[in-house]
N, C-alpha and C positions, 0 to 999 in steps of 0.2 A: 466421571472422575473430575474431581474440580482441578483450575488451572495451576493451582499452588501445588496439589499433591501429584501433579502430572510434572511442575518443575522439578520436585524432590525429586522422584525416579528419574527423572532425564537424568539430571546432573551427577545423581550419586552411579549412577550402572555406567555413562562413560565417562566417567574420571575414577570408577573402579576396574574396568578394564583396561584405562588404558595404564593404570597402575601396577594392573597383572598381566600385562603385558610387558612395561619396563621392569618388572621384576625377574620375569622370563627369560629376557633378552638380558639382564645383568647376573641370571644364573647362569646359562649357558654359557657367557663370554667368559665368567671369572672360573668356571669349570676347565674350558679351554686352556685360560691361562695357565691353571694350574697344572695342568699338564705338560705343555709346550715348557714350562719351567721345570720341570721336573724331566723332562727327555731335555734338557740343557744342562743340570745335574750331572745326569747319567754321560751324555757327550763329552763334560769333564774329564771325569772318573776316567771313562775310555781315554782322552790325550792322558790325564796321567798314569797310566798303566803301560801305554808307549812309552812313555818317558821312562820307567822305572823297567821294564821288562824288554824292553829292544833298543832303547838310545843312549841312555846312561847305568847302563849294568854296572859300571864302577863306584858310582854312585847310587847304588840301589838302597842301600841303607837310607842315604840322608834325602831322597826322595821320599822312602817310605814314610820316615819319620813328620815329613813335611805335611805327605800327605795324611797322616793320622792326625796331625795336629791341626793343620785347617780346614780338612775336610770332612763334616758329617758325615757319620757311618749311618749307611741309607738300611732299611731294613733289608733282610734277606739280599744285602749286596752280594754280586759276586761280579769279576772281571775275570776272562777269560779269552785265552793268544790263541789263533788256530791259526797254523801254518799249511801254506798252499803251496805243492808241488809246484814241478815243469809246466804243466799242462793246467794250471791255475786250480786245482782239483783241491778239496780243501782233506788235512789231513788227521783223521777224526780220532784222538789219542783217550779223551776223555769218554765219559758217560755224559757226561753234560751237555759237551760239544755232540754228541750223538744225538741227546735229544731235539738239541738246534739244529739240527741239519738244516731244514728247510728254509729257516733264518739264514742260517750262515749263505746259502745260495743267493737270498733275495738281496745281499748286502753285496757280497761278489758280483750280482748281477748289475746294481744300482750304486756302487761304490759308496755309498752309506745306507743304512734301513734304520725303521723304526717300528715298535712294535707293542701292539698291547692287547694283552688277554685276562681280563678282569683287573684286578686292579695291579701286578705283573706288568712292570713295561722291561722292553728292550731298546737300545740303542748298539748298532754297531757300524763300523766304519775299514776300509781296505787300507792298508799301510804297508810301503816299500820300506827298509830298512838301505843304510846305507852300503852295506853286503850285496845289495840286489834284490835280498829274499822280500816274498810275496806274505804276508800277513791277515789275518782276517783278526781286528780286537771287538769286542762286543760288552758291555756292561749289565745286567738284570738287578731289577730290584721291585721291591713293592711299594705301591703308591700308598700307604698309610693317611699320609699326611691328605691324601683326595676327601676319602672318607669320613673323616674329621672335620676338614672344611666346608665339607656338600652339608653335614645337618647341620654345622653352626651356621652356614650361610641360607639352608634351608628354612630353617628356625626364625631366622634374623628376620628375614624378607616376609616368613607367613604373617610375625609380629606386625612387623612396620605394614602390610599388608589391611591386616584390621584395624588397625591404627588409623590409617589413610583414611578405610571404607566410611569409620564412626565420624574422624574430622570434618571428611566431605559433607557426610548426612547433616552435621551441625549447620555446616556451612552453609549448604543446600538453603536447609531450615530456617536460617538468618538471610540468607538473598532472596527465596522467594515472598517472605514476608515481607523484606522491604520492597520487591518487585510487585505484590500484587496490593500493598500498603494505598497506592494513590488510584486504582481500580475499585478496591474498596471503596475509599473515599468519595469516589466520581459514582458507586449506583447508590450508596447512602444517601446522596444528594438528588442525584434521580429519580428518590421514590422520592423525595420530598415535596417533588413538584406536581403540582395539581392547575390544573383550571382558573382555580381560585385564585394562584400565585403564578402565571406567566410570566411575569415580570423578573422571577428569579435568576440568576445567573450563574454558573457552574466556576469557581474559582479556580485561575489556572496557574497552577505552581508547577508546570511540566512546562514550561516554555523552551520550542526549540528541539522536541522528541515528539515522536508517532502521537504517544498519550497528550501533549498538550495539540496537536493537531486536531486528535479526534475533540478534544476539550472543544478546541474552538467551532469545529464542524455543529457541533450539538449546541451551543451558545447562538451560532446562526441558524440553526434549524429553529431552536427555539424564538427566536427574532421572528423567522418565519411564521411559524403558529402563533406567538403573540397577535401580530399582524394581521391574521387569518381569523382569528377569534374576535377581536376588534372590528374588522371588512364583515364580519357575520352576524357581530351586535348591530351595527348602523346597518346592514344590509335589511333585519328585522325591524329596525324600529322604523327606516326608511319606505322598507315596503307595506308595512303595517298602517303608517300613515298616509301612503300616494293611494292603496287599495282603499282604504278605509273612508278618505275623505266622501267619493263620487256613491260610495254604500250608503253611507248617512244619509248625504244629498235624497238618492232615490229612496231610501226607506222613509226620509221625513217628507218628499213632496207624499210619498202612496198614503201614508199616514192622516194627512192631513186634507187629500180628497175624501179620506174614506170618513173624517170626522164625522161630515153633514153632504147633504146634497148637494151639487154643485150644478153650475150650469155648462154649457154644453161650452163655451170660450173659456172659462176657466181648467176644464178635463181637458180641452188640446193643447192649452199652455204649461200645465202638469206633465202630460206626456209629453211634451215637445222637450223638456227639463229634464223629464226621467230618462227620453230615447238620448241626449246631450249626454248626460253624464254615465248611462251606461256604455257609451261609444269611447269615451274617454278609458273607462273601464279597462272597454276590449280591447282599448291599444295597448294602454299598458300592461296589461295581461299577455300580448301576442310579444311585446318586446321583452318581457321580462323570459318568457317559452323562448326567444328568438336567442336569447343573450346567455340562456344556458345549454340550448345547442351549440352554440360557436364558442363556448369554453368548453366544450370535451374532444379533446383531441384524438380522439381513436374516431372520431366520426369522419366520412368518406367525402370526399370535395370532387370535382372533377375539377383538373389542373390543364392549360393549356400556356400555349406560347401569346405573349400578348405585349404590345406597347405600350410605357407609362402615359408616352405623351397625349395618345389617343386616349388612354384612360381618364386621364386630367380633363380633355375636352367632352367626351360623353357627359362624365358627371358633371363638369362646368353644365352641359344642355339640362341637365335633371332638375340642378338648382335652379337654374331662373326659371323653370316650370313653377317650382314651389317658392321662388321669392322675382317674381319680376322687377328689374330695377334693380336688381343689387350687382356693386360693382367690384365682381373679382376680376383680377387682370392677371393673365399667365404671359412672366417673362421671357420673349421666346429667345433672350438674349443668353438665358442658362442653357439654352438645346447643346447638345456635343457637333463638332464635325462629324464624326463617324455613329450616325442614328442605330449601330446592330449595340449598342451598350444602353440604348432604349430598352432595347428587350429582355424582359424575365419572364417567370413561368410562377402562373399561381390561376386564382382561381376570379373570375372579370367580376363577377357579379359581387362579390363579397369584397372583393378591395373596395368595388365603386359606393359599396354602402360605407365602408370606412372612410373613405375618401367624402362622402356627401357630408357626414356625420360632421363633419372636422371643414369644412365648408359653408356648413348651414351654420352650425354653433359661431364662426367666424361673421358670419354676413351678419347675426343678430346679434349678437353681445359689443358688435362695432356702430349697431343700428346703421345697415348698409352704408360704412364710410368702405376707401378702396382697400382691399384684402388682396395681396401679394403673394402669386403663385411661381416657387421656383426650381428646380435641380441642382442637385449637387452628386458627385460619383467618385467610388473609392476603387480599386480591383472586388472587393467584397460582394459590393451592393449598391445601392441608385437610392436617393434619398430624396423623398419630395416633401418641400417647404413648405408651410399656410401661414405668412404674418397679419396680422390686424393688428389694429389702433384700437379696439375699442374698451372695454370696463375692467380688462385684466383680471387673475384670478388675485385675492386677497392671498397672503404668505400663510396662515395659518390654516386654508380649506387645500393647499395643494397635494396634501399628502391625503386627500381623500377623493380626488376627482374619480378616482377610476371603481368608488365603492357603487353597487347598482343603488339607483333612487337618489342618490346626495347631491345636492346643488350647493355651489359658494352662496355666502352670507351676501354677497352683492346680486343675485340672480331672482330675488325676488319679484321687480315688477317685470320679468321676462317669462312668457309662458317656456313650460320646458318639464319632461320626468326625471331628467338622471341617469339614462340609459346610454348615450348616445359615445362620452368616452369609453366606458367600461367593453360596449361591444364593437368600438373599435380597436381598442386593444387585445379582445380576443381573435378578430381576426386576422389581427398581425402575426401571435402566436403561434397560430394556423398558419401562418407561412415562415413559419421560424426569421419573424423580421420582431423590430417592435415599434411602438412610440413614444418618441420622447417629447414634454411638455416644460416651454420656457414663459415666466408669466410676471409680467408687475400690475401690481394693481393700479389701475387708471391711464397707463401708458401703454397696453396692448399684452397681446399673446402672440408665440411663436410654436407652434403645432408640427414635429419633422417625423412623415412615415417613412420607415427604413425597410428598404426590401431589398433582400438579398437575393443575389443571382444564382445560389443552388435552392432554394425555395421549392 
């Protein structure tokens, strides 16, 4: 069931019950009324029959007349006196009053009654005369006027009843078209977007409601995949070209031993070129396997307790293995007083690669000038700093450092594949940390891994 025909039925079934429900509740109550108005009638009738038949007997006439003239003569009225002996007994003169017995008791017993038997009410009431004598008056009539009112009022309410149900349905039908209106509009435009047109953007006239929320959620999703689409073209054309170069290389050195015969120093300088650049190869073949392990995060780490500080000095040892002479210098003036805010929990081997990565790239892009190693701490996380001075990233390669294979426009005469931000940013992921990268060109970079302490 679609969501427009699911609002119709919502809306028209309870605002039709609760319609027939206040219709219910306005039958019943005006029913009541009309009752409790009509035993106030009858209540009358009975004081005026006291008045004409036990208080003003002298004036019985000009009661009568009174009461003929202002008061409607009720159907099948009658008012009727029953007098009650000594012993309060009531004394039963009439046929009528006979049939009443059991009335006249419950009126004696309760000093007023009321009573109804189809549409036949009773009212009666106990009355002392000023003689002393004991009384019982009682008035009967037929509620005509009920029956009359119940189907006009019946009628009225079934009217206004499907009246209501049709309007609501209208009504229904005009909100949820304007309600599913810019839903509509938002997949119309959804299927419009392809591949071809990432770049598109979902226009948002719901600002400020769930709908312009969701608007925006899907305009940043799409951000996202644009982004991802773009990191996947350069990823292709980057890796197409880092693989491809050392392929050529070896296919044109085998190519061209195999033209003619060669001698036996030219085949070992051939192979010595081929075993060169297929080494090259295998590296970046192993980094490129290596860097899409460490972006999948369901894959298993062993996690242990461990020291930044001492982590900084390990790798500091790794590097001058691979660059002797180069001068990083760790501030031991950033350490804390209390060294337990050293410690987090992640995984040693994998930081220490992201940590060399972001150390090696420093020491060579500064062509070993001093590279500045520091701390800094939040309640959060523990943050480690790497400044250099050296060639800085250009403003317009920085939103691509972290594609695999991409070097800035200035990294040319530096050997290097491209690999070395990218898989250190995945292993910061892996520790639900990340890194962030500050750069001017010619004036240095500033490289901060942030490592959170529930990691």
């Amino acid at each position: 069931m679609k969501i427009r025909t699911r609002i119709i039925w919502l809306l028209s079934s309870t605002f039709a019950v609760l319609v027939f429900l206040f219709g219910a509740i306005v039958y019943v109550l005006s029913s009541n009324y009309v009752f409790n108005d009509f035993y106030d009638r009858l209540e009358t009738r009975t004081n005026t029959t006291i008045r004409i038949e036990l208080d003003h007997r002298g004036d019985k006439e000009f009661v009568k007349e009174f009461k003929q003239e202002y008061l409607e003569k009720l159907p099948d009225e009658k008012s009727i006196v029953v007098e009650l002996d000594e012993l309060g007994n009531p004394i039963l003169n009439s046929k009528q009053a006979k049939d009443d017995a059991r009335f006249i008791q419950k009126v004696i017993q309760h000093k007023n009654a009321q009573e109804r038997k189809g549409n036949l009410l009773k009212y009666g009431k106990c009355y002392v005369s000023k003689q002393g004598r004991k009384y019982v008056v009682y008035t009967t009539a037929r509620n005509m006027y009920y029956t009359k009112y119940k189907n006009y009022l019946g009628g009225l309410l079934i009217s206004l009843f499907f009246s209501a149900v049709f309007l609501i349905i209208m009504v229904s039908l005009w909100l949820s078209k304007r309600l599913i209106k810019p839903i509509s509009d938002l997949s119309t435009s959804v299927h419009t977007i392809g591949t071809e047109n990432l770049h598109f953007r979902i226009e948002n006239k719901q600002e400020g409601d769930e709908l312009g929320e969701l608007i925006r959620t899907m305009n940043n999703m799409l951000d996202r995949l644009e982004t991802s689409f773009e990191t996947q073209n350069n990823f292709i054309s980057n890796a197409s070209h880092e693989l491809n170069t050392p392929l050529t290389s070896i296919i044109g050195q085998a190519d061209l031993m195999l033209s003619k015969d060669r001698s036996t120093e030219e085949y070992k300088t051939a192979l010595n070129r081929i075993l060169e650049e297929a080494e090259k190869l295998n590296k970046k073949t192993k980094a490129l396997l290596f860097l899409a392990q460490t972006g999948f995060d369901g894959k298993k780490m062993t996690i242990e307790s461990l020291r930044v500080d001492e982590l900084i000095f390990e790798t500091i040892e790794t590097v001058n293995r691979i660059i002797p002479g180069n001068r990083i210098r760790f501030d031991f003036g950033s350490l804390p007083e209390n060294l337990d805010v050293l410690e987090v929990k992640g995984n040693s081997q994998l930081l220490q690669l992201a940590l060399s990565n972001v150390l090696l790239n420093a020491s060579k892009y500064s062509e070993n000038q001093e590279v500045r190693i520091y701390l800094t701490y939040s309640k959060e996380s523990i943050s480690i700093h790497v400044q250099d001075h050296g060639i800085g990233i250009p403003p317009q390669d920085l939103g691509h450092i972290y594609d695999p294979f991409f070097r800035a426009s200035n990294t040319t005469s530096f050997e290097g594949y491209g690999i070395g931000l990218p898989l250190t940013r995945n292993i910061m992921r892996q520790h639900k940390g990340k890194i962030i990268v500050h750069s001017e060109e010619e004036k240095g970079t500033l490289v901060s891994l942030v490592i959170p302490y529930n990691s």
